[in-house]
mmCIF file of the N, C-alpha and C atoms, coordinates in Angstrom:
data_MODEL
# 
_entry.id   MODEL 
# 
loop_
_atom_site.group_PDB 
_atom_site.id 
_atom_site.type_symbol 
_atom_site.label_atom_id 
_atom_site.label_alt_id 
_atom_site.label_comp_id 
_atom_site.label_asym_id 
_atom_site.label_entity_id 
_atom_site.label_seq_id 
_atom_site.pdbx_PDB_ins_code 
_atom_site.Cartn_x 
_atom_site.Cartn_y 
_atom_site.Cartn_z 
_atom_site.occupancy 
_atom_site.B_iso_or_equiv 
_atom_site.pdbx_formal_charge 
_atom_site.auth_seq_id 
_atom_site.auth_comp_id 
_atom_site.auth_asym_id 
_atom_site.auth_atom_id 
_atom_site.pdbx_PDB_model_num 
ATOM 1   N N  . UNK A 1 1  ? 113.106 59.294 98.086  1.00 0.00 ? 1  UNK A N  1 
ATOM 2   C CA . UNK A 1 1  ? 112.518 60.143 97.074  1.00 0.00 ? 1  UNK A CA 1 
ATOM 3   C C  . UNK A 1 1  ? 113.556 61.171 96.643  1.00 0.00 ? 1  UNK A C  1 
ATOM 4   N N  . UNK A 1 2  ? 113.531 61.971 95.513  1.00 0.00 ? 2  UNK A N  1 
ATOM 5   C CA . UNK A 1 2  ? 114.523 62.830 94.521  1.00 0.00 ? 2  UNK A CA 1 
ATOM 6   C C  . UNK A 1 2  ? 113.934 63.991 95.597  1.00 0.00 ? 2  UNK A C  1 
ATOM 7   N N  . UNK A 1 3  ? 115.313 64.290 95.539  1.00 0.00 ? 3  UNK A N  1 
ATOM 8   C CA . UNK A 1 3  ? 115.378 65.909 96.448  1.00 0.00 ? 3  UNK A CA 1 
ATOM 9   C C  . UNK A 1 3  ? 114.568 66.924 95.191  1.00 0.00 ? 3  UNK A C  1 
ATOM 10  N N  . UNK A 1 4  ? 114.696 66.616 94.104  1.00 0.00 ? 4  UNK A N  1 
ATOM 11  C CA . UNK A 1 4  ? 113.912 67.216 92.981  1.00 0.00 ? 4  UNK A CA 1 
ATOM 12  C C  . UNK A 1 4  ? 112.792 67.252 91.853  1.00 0.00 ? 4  UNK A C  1 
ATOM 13  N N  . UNK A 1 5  ? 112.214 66.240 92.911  1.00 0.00 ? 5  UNK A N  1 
ATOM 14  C CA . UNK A 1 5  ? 110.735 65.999 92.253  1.00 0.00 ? 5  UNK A CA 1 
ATOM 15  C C  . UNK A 1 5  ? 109.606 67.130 92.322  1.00 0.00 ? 5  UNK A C  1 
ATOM 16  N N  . UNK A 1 6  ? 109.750 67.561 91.321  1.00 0.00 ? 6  UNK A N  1 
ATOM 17  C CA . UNK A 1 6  ? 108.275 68.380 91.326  1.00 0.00 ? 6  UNK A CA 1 
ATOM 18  C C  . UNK A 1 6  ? 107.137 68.729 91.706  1.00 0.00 ? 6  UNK A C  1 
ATOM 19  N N  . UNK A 1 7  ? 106.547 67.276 92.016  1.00 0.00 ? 7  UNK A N  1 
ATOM 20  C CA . UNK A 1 7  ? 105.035 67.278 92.575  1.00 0.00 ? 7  UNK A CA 1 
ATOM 21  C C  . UNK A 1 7  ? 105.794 67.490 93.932  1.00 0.00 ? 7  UNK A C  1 
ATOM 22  N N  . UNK A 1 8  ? 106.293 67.566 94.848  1.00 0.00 ? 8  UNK A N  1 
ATOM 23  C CA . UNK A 1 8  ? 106.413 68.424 95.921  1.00 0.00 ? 8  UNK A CA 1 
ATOM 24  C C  . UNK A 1 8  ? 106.694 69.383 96.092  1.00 0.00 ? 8  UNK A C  1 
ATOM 25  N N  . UNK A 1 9  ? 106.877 70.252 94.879  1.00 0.00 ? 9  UNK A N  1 
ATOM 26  C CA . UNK A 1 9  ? 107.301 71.426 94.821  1.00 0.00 ? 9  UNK A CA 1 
ATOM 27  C C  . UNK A 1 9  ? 105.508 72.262 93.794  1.00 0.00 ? 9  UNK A C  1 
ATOM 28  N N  . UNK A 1 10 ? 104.361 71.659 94.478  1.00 0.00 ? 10 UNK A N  1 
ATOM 29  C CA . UNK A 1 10 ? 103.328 72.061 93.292  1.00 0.00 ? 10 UNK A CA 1 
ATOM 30  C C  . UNK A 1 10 ? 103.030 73.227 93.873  1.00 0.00 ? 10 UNK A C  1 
ATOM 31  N N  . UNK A 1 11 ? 102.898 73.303 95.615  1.00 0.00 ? 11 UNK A N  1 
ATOM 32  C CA . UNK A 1 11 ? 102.300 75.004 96.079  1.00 0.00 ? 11 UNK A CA 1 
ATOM 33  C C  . UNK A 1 11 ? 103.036 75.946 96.312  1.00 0.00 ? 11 UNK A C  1 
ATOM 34  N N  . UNK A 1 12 ? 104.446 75.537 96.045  1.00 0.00 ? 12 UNK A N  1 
ATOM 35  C CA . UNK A 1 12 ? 104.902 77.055 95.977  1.00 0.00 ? 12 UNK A CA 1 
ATOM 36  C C  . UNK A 1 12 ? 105.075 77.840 94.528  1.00 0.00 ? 12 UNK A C  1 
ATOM 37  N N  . UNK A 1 13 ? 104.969 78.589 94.763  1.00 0.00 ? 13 UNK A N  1 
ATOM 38  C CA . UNK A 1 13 ? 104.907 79.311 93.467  1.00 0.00 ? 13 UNK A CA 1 
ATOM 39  C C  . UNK A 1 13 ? 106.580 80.122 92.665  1.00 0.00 ? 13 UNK A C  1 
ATOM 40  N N  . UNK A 1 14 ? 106.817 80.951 93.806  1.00 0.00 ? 14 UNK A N  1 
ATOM 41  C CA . UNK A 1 14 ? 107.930 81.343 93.841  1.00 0.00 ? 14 UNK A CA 1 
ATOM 42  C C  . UNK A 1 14 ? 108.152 81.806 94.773  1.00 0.00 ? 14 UNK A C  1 
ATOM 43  N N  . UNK A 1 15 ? 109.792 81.996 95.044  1.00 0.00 ? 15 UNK A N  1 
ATOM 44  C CA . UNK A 1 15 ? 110.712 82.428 95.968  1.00 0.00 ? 15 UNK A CA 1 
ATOM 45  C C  . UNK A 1 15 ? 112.058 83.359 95.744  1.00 0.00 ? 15 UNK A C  1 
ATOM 46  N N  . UNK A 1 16 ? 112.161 84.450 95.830  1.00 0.00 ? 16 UNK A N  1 
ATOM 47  C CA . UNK A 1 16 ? 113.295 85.358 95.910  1.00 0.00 ? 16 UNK A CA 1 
ATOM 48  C C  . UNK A 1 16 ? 114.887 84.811 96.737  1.00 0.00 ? 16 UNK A C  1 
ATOM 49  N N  . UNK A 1 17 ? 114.449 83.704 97.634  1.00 0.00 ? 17 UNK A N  1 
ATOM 50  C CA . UNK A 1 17 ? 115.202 83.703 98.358  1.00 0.00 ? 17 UNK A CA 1 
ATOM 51  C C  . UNK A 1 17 ? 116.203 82.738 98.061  1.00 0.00 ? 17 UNK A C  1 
ATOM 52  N N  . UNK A 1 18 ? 117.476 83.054 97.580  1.00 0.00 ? 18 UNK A N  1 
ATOM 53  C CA . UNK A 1 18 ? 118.724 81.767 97.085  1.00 0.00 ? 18 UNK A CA 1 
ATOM 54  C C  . UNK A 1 18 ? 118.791 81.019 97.705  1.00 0.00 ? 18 UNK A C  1 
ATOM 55  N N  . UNK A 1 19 ? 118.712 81.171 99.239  1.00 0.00 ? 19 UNK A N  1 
ATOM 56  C CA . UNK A 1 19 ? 118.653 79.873 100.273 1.00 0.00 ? 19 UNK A CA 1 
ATOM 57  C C  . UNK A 1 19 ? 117.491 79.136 100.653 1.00 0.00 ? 19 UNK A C  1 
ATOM 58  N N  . UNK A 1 20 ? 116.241 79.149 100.066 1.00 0.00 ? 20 UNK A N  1 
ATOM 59  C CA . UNK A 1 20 ? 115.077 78.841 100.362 1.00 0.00 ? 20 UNK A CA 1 
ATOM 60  C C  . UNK A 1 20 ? 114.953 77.217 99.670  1.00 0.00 ? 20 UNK A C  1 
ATOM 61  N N  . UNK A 1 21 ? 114.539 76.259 101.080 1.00 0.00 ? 21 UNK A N  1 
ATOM 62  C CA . UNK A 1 21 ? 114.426 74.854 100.793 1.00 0.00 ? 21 UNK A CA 1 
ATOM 63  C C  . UNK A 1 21 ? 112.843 74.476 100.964 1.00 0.00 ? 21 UNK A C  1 
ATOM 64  N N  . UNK A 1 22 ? 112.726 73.843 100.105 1.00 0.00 ? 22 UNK A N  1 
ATOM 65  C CA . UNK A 1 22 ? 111.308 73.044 100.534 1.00 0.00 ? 22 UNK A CA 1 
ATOM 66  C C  . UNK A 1 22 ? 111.115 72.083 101.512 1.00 0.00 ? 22 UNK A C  1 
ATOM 67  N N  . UNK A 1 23 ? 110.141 72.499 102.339 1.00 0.00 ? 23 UNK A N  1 
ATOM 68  C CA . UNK A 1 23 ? 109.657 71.780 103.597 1.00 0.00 ? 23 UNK A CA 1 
ATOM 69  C C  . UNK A 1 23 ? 108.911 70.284 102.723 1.00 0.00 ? 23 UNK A C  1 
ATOM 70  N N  . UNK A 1 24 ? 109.460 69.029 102.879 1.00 0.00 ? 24 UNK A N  1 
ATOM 71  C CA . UNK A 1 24 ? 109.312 67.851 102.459 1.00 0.00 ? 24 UNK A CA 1 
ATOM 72  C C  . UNK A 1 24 ? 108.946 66.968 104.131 1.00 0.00 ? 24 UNK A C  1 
ATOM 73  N N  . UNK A 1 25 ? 107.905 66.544 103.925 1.00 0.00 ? 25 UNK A N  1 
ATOM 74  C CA . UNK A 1 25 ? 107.822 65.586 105.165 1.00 0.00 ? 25 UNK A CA 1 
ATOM 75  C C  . UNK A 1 25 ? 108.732 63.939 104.986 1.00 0.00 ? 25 UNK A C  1 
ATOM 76  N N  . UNK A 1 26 ? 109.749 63.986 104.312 1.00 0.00 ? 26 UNK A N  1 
ATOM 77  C CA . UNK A 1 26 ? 109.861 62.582 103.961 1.00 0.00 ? 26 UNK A CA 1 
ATOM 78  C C  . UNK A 1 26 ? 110.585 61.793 105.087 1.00 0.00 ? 26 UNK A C  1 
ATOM 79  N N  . UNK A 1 27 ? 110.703 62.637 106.084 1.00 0.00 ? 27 UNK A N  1 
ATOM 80  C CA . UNK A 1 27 ? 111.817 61.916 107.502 1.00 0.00 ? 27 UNK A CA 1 
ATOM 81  C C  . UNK A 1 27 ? 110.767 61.320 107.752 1.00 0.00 ? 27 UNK A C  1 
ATOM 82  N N  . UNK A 1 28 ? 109.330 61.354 108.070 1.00 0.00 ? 28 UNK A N  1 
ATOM 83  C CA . UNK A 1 28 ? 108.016 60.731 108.863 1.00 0.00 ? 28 UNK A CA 1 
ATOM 84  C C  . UNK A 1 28 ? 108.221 59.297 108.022 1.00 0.00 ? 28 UNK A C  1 
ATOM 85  N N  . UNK A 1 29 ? 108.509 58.231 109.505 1.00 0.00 ? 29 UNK A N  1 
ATOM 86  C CA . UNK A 1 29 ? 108.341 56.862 108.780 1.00 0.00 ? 29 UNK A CA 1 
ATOM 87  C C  . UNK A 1 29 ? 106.998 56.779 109.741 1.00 0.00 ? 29 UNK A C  1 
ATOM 88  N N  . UNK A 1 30 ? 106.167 55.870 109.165 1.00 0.00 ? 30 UNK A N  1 
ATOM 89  C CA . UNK A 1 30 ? 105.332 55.614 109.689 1.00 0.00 ? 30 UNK A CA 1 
ATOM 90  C C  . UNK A 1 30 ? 105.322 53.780 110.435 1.00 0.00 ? 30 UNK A C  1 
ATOM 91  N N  . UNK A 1 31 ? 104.420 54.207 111.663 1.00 0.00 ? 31 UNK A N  1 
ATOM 92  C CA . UNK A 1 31 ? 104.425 53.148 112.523 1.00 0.00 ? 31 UNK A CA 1 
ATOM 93  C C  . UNK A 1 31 ? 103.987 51.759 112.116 1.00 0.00 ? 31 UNK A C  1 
ATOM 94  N N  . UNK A 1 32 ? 104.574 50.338 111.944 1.00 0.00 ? 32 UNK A N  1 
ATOM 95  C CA . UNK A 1 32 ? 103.989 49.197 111.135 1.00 0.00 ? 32 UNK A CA 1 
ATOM 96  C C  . UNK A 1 32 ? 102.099 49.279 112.571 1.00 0.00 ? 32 UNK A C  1 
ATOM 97  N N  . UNK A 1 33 ? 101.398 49.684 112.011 1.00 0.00 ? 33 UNK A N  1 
ATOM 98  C CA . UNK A 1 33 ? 99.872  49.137 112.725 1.00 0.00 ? 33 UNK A CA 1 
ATOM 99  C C  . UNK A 1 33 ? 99.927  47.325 112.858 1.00 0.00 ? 33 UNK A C  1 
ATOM 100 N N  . UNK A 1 34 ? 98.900  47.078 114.060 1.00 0.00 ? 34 UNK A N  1 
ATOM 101 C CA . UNK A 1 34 ? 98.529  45.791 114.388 1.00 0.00 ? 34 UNK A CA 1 
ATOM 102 C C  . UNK A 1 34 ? 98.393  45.022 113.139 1.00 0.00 ? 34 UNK A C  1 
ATOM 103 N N  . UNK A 1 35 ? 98.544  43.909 113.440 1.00 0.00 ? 35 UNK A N  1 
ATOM 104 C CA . UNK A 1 35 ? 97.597  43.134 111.985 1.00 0.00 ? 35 UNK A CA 1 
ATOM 105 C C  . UNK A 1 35 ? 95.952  43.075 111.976 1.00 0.00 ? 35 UNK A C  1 
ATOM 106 N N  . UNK A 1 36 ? 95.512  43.074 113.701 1.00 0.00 ? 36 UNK A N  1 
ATOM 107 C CA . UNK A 1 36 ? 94.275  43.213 113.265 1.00 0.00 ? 36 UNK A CA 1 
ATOM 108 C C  . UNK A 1 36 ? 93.856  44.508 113.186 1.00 0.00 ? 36 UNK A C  1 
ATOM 109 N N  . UNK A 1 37 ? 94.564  45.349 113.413 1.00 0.00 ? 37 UNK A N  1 
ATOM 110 C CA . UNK A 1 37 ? 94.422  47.114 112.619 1.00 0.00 ? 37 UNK A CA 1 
ATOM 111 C C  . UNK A 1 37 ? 94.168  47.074 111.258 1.00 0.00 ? 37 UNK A C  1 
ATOM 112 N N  . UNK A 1 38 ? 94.798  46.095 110.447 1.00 0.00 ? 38 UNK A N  1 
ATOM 113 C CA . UNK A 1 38 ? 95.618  46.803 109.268 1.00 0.00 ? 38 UNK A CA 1 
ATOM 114 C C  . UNK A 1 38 ? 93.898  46.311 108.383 1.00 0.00 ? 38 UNK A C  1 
ATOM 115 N N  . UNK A 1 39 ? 93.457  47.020 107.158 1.00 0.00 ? 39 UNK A N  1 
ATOM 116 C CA . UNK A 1 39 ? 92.548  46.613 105.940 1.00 0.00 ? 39 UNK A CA 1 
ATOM 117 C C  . UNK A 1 39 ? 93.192  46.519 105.069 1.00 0.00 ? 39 UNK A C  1 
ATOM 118 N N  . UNK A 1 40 ? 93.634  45.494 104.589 1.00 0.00 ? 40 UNK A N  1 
ATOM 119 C CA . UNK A 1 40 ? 94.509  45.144 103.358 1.00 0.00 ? 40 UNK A CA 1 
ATOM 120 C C  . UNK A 1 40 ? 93.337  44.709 102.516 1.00 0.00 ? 40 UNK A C  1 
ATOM 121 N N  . UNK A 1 41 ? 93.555  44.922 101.068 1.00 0.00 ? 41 UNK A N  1 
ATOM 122 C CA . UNK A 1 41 ? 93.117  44.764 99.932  1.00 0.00 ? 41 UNK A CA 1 
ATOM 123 C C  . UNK A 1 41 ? 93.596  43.831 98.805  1.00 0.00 ? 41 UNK A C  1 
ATOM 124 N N  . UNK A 1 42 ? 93.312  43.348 98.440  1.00 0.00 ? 42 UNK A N  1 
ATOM 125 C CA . UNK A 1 42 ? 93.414  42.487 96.825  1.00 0.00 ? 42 UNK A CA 1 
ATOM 126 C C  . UNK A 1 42 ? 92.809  42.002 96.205  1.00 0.00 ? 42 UNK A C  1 
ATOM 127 N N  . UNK A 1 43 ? 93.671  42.586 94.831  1.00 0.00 ? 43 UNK A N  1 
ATOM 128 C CA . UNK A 1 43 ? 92.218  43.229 93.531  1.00 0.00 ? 43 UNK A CA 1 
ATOM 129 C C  . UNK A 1 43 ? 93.709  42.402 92.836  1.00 0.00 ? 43 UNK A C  1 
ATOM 130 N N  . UNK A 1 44 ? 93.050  42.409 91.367  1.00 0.00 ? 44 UNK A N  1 
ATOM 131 C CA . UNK A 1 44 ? 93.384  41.931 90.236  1.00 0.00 ? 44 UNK A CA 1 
ATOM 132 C C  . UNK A 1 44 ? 93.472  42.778 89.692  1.00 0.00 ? 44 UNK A C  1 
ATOM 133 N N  . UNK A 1 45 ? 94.361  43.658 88.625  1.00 0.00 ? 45 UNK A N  1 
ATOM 134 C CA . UNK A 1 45 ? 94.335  44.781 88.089  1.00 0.00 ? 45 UNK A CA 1 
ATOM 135 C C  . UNK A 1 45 ? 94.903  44.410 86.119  1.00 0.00 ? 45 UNK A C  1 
ATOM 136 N N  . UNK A 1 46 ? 94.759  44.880 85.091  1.00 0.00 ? 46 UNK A N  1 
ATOM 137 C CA . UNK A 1 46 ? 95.116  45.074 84.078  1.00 0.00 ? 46 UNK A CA 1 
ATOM 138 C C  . UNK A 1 46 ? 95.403  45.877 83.239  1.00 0.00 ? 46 UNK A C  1 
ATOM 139 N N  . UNK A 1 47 ? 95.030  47.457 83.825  1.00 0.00 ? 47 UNK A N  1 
ATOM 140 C CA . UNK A 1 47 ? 95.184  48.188 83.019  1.00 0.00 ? 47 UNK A CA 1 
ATOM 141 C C  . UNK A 1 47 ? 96.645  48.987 83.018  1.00 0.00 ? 47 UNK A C  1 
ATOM 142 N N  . UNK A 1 48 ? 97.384  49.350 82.013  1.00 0.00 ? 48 UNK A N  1 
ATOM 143 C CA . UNK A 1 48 ? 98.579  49.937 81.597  1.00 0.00 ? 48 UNK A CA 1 
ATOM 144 C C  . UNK A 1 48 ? 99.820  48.732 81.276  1.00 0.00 ? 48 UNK A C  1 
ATOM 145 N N  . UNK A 1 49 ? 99.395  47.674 81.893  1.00 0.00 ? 49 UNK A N  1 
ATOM 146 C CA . UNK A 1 49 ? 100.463 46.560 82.083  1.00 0.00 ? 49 UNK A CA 1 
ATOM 147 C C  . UNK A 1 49 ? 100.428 45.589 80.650  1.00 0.00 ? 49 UNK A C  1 
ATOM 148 N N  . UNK A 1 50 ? 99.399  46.126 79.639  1.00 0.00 ? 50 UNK A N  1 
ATOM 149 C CA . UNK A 1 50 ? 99.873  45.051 78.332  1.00 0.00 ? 50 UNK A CA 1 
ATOM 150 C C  . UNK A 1 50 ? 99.141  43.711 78.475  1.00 0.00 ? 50 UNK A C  1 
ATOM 151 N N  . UNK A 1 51 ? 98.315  43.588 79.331  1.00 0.00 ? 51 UNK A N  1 
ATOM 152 C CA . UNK A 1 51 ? 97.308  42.644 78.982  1.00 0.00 ? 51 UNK A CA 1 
ATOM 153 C C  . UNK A 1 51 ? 97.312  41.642 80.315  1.00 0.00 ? 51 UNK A C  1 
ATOM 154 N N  . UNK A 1 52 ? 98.855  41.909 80.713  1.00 0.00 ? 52 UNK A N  1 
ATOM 155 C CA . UNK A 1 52 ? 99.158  40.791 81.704  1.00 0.00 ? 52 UNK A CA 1 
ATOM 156 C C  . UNK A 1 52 ? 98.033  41.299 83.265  1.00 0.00 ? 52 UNK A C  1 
ATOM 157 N N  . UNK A 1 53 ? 97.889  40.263 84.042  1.00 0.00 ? 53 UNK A N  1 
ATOM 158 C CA . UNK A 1 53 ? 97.209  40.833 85.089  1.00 0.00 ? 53 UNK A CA 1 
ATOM 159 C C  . UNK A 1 53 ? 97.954  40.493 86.259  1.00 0.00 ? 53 UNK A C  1 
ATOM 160 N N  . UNK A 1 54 ? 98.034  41.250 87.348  1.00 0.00 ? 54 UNK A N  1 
ATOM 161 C CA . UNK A 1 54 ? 98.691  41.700 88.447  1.00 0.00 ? 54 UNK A CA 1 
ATOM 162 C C  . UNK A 1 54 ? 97.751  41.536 89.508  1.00 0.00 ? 54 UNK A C  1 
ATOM 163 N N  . UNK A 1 55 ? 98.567  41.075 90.542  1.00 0.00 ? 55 UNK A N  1 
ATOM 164 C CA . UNK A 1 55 ? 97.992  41.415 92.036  1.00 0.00 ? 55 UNK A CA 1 
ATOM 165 C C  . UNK A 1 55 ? 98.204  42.540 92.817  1.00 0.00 ? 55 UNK A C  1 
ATOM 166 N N  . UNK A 1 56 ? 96.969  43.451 93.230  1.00 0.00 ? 56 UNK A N  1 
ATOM 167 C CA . UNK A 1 56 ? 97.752  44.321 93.695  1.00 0.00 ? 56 UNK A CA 1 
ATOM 168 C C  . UNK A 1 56 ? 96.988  44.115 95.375  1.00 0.00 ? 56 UNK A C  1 
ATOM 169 N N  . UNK A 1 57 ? 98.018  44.879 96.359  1.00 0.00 ? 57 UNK A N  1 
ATOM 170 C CA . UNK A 1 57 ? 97.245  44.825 97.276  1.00 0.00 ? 57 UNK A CA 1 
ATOM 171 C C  . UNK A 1 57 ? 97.666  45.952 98.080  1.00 0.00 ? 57 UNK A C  1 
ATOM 172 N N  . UNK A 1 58 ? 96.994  46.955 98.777  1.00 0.00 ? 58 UNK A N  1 
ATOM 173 C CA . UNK A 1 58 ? 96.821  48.166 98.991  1.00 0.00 ? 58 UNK A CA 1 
ATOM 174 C C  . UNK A 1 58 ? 96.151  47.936 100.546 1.00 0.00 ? 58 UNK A C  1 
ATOM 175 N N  . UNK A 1 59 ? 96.035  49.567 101.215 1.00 0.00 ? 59 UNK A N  1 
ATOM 176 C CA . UNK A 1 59 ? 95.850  49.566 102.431 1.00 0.00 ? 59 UNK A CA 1 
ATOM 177 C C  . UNK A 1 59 ? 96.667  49.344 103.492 1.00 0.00 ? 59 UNK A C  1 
ATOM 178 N N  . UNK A 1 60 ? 97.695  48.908 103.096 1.00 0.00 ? 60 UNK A N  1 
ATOM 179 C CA . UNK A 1 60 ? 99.231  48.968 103.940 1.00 0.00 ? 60 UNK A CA 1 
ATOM 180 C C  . UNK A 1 60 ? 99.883  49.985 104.894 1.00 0.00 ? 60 UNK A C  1 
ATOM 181 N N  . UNK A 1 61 ? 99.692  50.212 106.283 1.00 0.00 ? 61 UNK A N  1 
ATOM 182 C CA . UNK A 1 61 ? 100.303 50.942 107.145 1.00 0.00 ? 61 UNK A CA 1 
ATOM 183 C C  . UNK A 1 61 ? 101.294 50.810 107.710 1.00 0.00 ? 61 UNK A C  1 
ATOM 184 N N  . UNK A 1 62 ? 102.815 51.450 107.356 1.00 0.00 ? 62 UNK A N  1 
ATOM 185 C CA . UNK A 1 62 ? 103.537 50.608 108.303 1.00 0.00 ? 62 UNK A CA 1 
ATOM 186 C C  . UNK A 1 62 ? 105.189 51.115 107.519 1.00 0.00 ? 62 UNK A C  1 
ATOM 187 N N  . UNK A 1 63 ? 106.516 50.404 107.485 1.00 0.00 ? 63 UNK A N  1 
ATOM 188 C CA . UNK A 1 63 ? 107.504 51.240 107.286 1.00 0.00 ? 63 UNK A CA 1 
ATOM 189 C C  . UNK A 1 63 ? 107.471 50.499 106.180 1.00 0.00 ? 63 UNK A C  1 
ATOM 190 N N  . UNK A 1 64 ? 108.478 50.666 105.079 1.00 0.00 ? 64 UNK A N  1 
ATOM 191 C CA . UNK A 1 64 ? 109.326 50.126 104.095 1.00 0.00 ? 64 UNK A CA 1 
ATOM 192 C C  . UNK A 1 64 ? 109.735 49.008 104.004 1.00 0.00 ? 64 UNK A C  1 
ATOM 193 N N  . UNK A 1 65 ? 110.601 48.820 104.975 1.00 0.00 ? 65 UNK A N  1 
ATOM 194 C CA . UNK A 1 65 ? 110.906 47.344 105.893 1.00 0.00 ? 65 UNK A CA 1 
ATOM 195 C C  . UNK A 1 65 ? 110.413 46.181 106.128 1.00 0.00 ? 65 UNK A C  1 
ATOM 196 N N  . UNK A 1 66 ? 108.937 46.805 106.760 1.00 0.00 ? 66 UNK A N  1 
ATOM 197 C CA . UNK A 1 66 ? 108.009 45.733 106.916 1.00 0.00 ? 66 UNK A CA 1 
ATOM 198 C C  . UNK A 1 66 ? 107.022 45.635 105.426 1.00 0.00 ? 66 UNK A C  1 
ATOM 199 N N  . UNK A 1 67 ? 106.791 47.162 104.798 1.00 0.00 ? 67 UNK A N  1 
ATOM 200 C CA . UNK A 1 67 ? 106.136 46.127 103.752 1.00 0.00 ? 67 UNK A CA 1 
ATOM 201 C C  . UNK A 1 67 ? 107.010 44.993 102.667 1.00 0.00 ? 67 UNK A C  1 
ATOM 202 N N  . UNK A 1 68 ? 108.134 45.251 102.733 1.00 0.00 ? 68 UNK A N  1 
ATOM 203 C CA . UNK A 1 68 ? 108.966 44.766 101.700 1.00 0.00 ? 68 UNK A CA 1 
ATOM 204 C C  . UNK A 1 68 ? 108.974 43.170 102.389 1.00 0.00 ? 68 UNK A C  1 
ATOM 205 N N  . UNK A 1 69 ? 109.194 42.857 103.978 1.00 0.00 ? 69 UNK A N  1 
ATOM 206 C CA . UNK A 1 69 ? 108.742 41.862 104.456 1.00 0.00 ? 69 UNK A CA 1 
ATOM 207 C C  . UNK A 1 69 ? 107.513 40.891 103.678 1.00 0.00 ? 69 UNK A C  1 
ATOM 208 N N  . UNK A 1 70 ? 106.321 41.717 104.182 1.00 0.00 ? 70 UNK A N  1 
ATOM 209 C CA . UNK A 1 70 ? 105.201 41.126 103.775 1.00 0.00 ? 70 UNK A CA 1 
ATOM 210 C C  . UNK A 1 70 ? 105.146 41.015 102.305 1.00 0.00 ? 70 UNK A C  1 
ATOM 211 N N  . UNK A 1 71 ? 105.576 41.920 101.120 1.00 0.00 ? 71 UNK A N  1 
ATOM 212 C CA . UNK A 1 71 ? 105.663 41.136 99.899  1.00 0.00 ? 71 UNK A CA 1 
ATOM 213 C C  . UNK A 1 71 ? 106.530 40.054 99.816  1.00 0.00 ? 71 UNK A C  1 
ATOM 214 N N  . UNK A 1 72 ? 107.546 39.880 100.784 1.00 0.00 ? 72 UNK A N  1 
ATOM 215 C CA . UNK A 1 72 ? 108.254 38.403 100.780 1.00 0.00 ? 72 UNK A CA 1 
ATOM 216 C C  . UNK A 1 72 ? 107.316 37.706 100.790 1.00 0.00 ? 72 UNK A C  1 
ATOM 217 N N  . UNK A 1 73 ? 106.912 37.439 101.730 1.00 0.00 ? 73 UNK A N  1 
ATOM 218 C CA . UNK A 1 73 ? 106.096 36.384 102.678 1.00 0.00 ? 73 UNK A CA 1 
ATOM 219 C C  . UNK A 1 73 ? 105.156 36.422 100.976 1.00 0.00 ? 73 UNK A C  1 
ATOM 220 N N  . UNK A 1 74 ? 104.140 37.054 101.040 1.00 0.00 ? 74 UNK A N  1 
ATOM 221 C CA . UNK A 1 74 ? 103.016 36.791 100.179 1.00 0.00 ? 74 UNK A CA 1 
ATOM 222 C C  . UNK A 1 74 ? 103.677 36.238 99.051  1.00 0.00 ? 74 UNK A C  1 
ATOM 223 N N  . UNK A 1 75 ? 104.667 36.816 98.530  1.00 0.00 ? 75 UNK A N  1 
ATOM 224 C CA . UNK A 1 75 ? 105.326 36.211 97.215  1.00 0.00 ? 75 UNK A CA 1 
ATOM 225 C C  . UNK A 1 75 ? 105.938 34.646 97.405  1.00 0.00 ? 75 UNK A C  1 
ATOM 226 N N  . UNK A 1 76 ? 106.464 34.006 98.852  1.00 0.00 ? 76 UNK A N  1 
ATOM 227 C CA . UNK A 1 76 ? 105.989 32.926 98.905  1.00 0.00 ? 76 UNK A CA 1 
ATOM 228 C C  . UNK A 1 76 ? 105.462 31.772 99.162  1.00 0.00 ? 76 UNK A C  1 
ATOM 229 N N  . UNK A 1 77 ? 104.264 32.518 99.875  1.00 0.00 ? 77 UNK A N  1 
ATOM 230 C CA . UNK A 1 77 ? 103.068 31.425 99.969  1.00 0.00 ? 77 UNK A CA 1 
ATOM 231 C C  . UNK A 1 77 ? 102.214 31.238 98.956  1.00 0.00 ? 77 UNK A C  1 
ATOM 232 N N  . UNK A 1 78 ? 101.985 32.793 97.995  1.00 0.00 ? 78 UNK A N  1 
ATOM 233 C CA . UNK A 1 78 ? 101.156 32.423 96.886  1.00 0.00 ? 78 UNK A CA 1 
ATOM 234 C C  . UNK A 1 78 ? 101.470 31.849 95.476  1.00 0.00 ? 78 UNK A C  1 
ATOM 235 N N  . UNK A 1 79 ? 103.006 31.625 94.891  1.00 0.00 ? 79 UNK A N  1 
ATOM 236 C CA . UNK A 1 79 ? 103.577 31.560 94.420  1.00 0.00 ? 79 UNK A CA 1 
ATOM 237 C C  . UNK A 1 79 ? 104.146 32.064 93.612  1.00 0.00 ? 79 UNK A C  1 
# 
């Protein structure tokens, strides 16, 4: 994520202080959960995309790594 994205910067208001950094949680990776932990979702979606329709699937716990894994995998078994 941008060291200068905004929406993490929405509750502070202001600061006097030249050296003052925003506390960002973005080091927290989170733990990949069981599979039979996990509630995964998939929906069909269309809106903003121009008509085309999309798979989306949501409810995903787990690092970067592994989801980028599992969109492998799903991308090809489903085709």
């Amino acid at each position: 994520m941008k060291n200068n994205d905004w929406k993490d910067r929405l509750n502070v208001v202001y600061s006097t202080n030249p050296d003052f950094n925003y506390d960002m949680d973005d080091d927290q990776e989170q733990v990949t959960l069981d599979k039979s932990k996990q509630n995964l979702r998939v929906s069909l979606d269309r809106k903003n995309r121009g008509g085309k329709v999309v798979t989306l699937i949501t409810g995903f716990v787990g690092t970067e790594n592994d989801q980028k894994e599992l969109g492998k995998m799903l991308k090809s078994k489903c085709g």
